[in-house]
C-alpha positions in Angstrom: 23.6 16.7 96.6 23.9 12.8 95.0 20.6 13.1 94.3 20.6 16.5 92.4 23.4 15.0 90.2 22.0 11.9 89.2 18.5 14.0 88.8 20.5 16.4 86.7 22.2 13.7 84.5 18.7 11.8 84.1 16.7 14.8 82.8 19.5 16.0 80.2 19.6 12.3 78.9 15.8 12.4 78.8 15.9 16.0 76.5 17.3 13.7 74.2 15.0 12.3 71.1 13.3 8.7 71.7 14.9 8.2 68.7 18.3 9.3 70.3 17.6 6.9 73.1 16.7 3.8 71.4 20.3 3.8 69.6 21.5 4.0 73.2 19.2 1.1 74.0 20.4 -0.6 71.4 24.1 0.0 72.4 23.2 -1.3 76.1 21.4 -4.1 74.6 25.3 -5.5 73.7 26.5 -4.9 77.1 24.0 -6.4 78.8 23.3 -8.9 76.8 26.5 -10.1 75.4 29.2 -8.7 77.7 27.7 -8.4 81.2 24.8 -11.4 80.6 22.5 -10.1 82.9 20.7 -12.9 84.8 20.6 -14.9 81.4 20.9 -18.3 83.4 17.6 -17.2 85.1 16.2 -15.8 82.3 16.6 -18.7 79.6 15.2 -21.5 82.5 12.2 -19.1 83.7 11.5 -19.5 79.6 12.3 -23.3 79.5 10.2 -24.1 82.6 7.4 -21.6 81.0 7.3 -22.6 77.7 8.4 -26.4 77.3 6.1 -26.7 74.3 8.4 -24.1 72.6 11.5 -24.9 70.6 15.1 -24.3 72.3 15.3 -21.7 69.4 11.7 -20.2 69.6 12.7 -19.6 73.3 16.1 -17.7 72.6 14.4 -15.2 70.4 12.3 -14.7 73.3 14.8 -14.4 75.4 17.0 -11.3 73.1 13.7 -10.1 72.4 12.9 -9.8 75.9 16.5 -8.0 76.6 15.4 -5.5 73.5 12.4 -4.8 75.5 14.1 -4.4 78.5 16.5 -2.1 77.5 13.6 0.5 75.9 12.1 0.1 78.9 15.1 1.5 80.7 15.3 4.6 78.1 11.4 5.2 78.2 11.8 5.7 81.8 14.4 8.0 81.9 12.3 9.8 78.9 9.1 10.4 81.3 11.2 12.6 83.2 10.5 15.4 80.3 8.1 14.0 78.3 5.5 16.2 77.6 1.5 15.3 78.1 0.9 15.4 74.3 3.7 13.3 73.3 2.6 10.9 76.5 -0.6 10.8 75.4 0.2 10.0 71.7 3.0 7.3 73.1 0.4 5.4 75.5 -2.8 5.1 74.3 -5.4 4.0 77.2 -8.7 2.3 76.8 -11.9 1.4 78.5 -11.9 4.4 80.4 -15.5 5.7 79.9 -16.6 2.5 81.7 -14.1 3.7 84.6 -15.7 7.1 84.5 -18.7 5.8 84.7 -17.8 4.3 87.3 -16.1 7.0 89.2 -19.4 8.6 88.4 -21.4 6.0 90.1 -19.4 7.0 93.2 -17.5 3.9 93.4 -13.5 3.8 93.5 -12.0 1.4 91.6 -8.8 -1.1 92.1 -6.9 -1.9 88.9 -4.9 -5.0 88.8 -1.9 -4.9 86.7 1.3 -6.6 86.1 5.2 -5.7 85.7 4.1 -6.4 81.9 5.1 -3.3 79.2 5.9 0.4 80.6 4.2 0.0 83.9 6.2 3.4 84.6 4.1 5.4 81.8 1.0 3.6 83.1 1.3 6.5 86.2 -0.1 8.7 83.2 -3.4 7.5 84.0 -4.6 10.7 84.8 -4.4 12.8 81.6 -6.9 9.9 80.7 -9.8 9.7 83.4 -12.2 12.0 84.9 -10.4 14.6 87.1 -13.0 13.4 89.4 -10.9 10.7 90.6 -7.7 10.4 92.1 -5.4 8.1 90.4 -2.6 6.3 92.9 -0.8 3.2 92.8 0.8 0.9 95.6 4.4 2.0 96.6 7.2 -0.2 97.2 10.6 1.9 98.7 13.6 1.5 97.1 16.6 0.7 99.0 18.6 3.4 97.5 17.3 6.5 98.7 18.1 8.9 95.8 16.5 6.4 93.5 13.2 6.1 95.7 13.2 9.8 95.4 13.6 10.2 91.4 11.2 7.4 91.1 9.0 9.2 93.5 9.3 12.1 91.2 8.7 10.1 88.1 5.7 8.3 88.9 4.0 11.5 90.0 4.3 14.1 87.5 1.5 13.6 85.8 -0.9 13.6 89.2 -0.7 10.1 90.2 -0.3 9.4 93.7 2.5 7.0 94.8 0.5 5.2 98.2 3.2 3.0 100.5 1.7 -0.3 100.7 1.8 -0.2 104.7 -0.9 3.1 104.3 -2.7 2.0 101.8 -6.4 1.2 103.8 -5.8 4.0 105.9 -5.7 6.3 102.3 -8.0 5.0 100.9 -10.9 5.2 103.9 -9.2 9.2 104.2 -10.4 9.7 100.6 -13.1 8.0 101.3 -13.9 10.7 104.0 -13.0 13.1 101.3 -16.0 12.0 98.8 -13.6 11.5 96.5 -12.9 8.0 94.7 -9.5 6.6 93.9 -8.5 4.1 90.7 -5.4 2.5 92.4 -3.1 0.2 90.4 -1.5 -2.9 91.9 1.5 -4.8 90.5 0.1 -8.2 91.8 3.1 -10.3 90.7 5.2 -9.7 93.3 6.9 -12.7 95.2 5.2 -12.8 98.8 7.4 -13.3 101.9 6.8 -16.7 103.6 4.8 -15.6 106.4 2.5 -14.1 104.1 1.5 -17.3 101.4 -2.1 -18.3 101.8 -2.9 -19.2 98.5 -1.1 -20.6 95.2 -1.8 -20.7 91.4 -1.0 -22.2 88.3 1.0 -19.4 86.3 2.8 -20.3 83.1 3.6 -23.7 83.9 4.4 -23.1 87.6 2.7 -23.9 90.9 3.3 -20.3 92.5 2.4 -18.5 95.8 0.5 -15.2 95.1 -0.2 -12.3 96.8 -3.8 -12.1 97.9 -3.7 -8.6 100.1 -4.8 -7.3 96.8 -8.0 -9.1 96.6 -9.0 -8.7 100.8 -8.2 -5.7 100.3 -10.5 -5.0 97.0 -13.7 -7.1 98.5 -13.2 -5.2 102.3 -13.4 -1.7 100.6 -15.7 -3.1 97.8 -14.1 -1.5 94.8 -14.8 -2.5 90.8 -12.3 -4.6 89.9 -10.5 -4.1 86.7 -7.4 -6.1 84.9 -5.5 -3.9 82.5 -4.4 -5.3 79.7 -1.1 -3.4 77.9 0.1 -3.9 74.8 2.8 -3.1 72.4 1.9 -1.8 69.4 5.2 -1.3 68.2 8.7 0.5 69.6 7.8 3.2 71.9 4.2 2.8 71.0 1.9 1.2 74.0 -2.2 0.5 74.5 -3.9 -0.3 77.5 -7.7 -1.5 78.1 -9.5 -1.3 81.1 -11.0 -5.0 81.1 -13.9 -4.8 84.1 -14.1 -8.2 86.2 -16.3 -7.6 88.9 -18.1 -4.5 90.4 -19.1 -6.7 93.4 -15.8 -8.5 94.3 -17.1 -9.7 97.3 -19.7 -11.8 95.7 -16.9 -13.5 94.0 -15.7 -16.6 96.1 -12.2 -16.7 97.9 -9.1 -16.6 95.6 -11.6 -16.3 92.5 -10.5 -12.7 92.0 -6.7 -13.2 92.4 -6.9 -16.4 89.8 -8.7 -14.0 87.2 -6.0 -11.9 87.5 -2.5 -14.3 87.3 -5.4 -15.8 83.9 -5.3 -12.5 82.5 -1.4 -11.6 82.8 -0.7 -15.1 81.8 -3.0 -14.7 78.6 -1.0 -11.3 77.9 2.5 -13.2 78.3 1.6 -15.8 76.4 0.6 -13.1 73.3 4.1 -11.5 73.6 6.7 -12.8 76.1 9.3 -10.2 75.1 7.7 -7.7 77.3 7.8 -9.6 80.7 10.1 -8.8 83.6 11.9 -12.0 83.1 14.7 -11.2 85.1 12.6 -11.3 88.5 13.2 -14.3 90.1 9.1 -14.6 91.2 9.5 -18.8 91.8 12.0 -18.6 94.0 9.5 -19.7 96.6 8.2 -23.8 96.0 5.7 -25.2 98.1 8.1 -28.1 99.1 9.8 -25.9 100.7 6.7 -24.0 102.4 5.8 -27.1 103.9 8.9 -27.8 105.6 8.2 -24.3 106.8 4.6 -24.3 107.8 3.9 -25.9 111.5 0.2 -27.2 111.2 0.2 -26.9 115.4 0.9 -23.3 115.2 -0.6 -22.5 111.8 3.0 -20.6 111.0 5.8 -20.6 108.6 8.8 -20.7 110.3 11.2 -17.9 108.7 14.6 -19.7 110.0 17.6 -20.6 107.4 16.0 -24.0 106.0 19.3 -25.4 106.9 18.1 -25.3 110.6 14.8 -26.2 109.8 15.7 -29.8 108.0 18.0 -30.2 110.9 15.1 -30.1 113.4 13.1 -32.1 111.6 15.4 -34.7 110.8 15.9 -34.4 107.1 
């Protein structure tokens, strides 16, 4: 029933004019900016420690731009409940794709690295833009609250996109595989990995961070093209992105070489607009001083105890 009502209240609000629901962006915009401060703290030093070449004041327009952005981004969401194909179409503009047709055509799938950068939500509309010989997907992450995974469920699969859990996705893939059919799956590869699961690090805007890499094993095992996309904002409400090929032959591409092209990418399509990053995710959380208190070079593991406990045992 909760989720019926909250269903119910987000698809009346979405009937509502884009240009109806940026004034109620712009109304959030002063709560959350101004009254609540949303993660502001985090936001303004993930800025400072990515942009020390900027002036203090170059970064807080970054910084309320960013909170601008967010908010649409909010809005827009609730607005692909409704939104028709035509208007989604004319709203997100996407690129490249005759070279992922081709190839689709070719008979090879293809793995599309992108990054929580734009509307990744109105990215799911992939498939009113490639050949209905493919089946579009991208890698699921649950959300705690159940009624939200479900609307989000909803949302990122109206248009035909498949929404894969991340603990299937080889198995999917091979069963499509099976099928004859091949897949363009989208990755969000700036997530912040768990401990236990750092085997490689980057430089990323200014930061020595621990990346994800089951992206790239996982592109070179199956030997799909690999692809960056690149979005853009064109202006309010008005988005591009381009299909930028890296490799059709990942695994001829030496270790890590795939997974720095990507974070070199993203950073490059940061650095042309920071507004429209997800600033408020604290991705650095994780140092490497710290994973080497955690990692035992007997065992070759990282210890996932309180570090309290850990500097304790060692001394420290």
């Amino acid at each position: 029933m909760l989720y019926y009502l909250i269903y119910g209240l987000c698809y009346t609000v979405s009937l509502l004019p884009l240009r109806v629901l940026y004034l109620l962006s712009d109304f959030f915009f002063l709560i959350v900016f101004h009254l609540v401060k949303y993660r502001r703290k985090l936001v303004a030093k993930h800025l400072a420690d990515s942009f020390p070449e900027k002036t203090e004041a170059e970064r807080q327009c970054i910084e309320r731009d960013f909170y601008h952005w967010f908010c649409d981004y909010l809005v827009e969401s609730i607005k692909l409940i409704s939104m028709s194909e035509r208007q989604m179409k004319r709203r997100l503009v996407f690129k490249g794709t005759d070279v992922v047709d081709q190839v689709v055509g070719e008979g090879q799938s293809c793995a599309v690295y992108l990054g929580h950068y734009g509307n990744w939500e109105w990215v799911t509309s992939l498939p009113l833009w490639v050949t209905p010989k493919a089946q579009c997907g991208q890698i699921y992450h649950a959300i705690e609250n159940p009624q939200f995974d479900r609307l989000f469920l909803r949302l990122r699969q109206r248009f035909g996109a498949v929404c894969i859990p991340m603990a299937e996705t080889l198995r999917r893939i091979i069963k499509y595989r099976q099928e004859g059919r091949p897949v363009v799956i989208g990755y969000i590869g700036d997530q912040v990995p768990f401990w236990n699961n750092i085997h490689h690090w980057c430089q990323f805007l200014n930061h020595d961070t621990p990346v994800l890499t089951g992206t790239e094993r996982l592109t070179r095992q199956t030997g799909h093209a690999a692809f960056y996309m690149d979005v853009r904002r064109i202006r309010r409400g008005y988005y591009e992105a381009e299909f930028q090929l890296i490799s059709r032959e990942p695994k001829k591409m030496a270790e890590y070489e795939l997974t720095d092209e990507y974070f070199r990418r993203l950073e490059a399509s940061i650095r042309r607009d920071p507004a429209c990053y997800l600033w408020t995710h604290n991705r650095w959380k994780r140092t490497r001083e710290e994973f080497n208190l955690r990692y035992d070079e007997a065992t070759g593991r990282v210890s996932l105890e309180p570090l309290e406990k850990i500097k304790k045992e060692k001394g420290l």
